[in-house]
N, C-alpha and C positions, 0 to 999 in steps of 0.2 A: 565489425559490429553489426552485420547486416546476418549471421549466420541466426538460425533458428532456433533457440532453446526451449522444447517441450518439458513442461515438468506437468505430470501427475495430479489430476483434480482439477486443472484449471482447462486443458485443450481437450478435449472430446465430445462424444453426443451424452446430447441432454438425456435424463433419466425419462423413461415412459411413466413412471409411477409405480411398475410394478414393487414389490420388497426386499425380492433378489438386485432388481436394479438400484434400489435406495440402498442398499448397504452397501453397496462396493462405492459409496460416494462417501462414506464414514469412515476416516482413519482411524488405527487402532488404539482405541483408549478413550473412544468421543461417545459424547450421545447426542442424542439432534435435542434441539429446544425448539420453538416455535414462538419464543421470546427474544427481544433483543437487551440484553443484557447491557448494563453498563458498569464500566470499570476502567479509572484513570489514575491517574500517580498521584494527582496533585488537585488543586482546585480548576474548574472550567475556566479558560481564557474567552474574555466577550469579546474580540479587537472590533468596532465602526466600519461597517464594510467602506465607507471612504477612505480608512488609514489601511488597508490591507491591499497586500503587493505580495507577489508569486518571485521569486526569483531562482536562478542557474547561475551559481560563480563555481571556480575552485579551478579546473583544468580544461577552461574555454579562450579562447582567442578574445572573446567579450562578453564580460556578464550580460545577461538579458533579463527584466526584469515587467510585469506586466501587473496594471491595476485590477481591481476586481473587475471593473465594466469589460477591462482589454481582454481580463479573463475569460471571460464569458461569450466573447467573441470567436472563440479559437476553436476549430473544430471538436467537438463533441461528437458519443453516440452513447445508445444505451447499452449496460452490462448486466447480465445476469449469473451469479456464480456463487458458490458454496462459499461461504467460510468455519473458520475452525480458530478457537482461541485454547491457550496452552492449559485454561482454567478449564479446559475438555469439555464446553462445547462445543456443537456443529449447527450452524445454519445453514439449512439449503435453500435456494434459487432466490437469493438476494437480488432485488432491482436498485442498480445502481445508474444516473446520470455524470459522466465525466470525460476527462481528457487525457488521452492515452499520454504513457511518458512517451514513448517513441516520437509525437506530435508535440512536446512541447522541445526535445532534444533535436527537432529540425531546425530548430530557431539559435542555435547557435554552433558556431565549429569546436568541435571536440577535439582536445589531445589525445595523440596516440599513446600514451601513458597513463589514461583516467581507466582505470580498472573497479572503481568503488565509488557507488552512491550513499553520499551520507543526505538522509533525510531531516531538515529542523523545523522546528513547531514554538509556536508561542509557546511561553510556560520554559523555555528552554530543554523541552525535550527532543533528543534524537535519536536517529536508528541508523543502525550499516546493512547496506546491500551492495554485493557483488551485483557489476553491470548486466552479466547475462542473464540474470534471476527478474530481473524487469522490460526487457526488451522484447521487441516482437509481442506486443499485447500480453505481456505476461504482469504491466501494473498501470493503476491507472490515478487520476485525480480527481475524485469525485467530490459533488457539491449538491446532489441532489439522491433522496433514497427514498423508494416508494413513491415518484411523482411529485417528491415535495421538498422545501431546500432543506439541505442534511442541519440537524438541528445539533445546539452547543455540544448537549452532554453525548453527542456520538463523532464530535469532532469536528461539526460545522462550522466556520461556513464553508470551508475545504481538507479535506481526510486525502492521504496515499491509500491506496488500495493495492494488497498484493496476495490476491487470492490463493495460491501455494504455496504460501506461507502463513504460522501463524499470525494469529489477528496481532499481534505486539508491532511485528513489521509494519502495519497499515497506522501508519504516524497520523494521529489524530492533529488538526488545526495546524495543520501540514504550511510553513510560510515559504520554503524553496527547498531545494538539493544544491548540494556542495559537489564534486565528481574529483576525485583524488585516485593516485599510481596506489594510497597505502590503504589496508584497513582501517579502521577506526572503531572500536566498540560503541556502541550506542548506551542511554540510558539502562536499558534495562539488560544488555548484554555485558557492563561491565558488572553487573549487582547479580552474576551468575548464569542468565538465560543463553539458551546456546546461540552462538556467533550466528546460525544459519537460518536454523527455524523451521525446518520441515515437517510436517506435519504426517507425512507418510512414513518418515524414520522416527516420529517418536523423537524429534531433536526438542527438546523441551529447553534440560537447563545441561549447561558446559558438563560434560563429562557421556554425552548420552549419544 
């Protein structure tokens, strides 16, 4: 679990601004907005940041389970990264404040059999990721956007972030990860969208 997975958009040098360097940050089929768009499945969950709790069960030795305050205490840094939603937007150099998954999966012992992050959210929404697709800095937990706490309608008071993917993956009101041997389809990948989510292949919905 320690090996490296680079994927495309998310590890390399920042753009200088030029416009040869801003389009090669644009997957095929995107256009940039300069707006932060909102779009959710269902109605916004308010949960009391006193009833809100972070948790890891599924394929660990012992679930771990952290409050908002505990949250908030656990190493952080800041993120800046593109993203890309399947509704073909693109936003570039997003400020994000959060907490790498890599840093939260130190806090418990993982099965040699957990091959799959199932993401769940108030609201009872979920999402599937293969382990290598967020490891090594490649997703994070963020609570804070633009300097300021991530607000309801974009999935506050804590969102997954998984910038080489699209935005579907970044499980808004994010309350823990499941880690299972199986797949599991998430909300929006059993109603068609593709299993993976790549944004550089154009994985939009099942068949692509």
């Amino acid at each position: 679990m320690t090996e490296c997975f680079v994927t495309r958009g998310f590890v390399g040098r920042r753009s200088s601004g030029g416009p040869e360097d801003v389009a090669s940050r644009i997957p095929p089929g995107q256009y940039i907005t300069r707006d932060f768009p909102v779009l959710s499945a269902g109605p916004t969950p308010r949960t009391p940041l006193e009833q809100w709790t972070f948790t890891i069960q599924g394929l660990v030795k012992q679930p771990v389970s952290w409050s908002w305050q505990e949250f908030q205490a656990l190493p952080a840094r800041e993120w800046t990264v593109d993203i890309s939603c399947v509704t073909k937007w693109t936003k570039l150099d997003m400020h994000w404040r959060g907490v790498s998954v890599d840093t939260l999966l130190e806090g418990v012992e993982i099965d040699d059999r957990a091959a799959f992050m199932i993401a769940w959210s108030d609201g009872g929404y979920t999402t599937n990721l293969p382990l290598p697709d967020v490891l090594n800095g490649q997703a994070f937990v963020a609570y804070e956007y633009d300097g300021a706490p991530l607000a309801p309608e974009h999935g506050g008071p804590a969102r997954l972030v998984v910038p080489a993917r699209y935005f579907w993956k970044s499980a808004k009101w994010i309350r823990g990860i499941r880690l299972q041997a199986e797949d599991e389809p998430g909300f929006w990948e059993s109603l068609g969208y593709h299993n993976r989510g790549d944004q550089w292949r154009e994985e939009r919905y099942s068949g692509d």
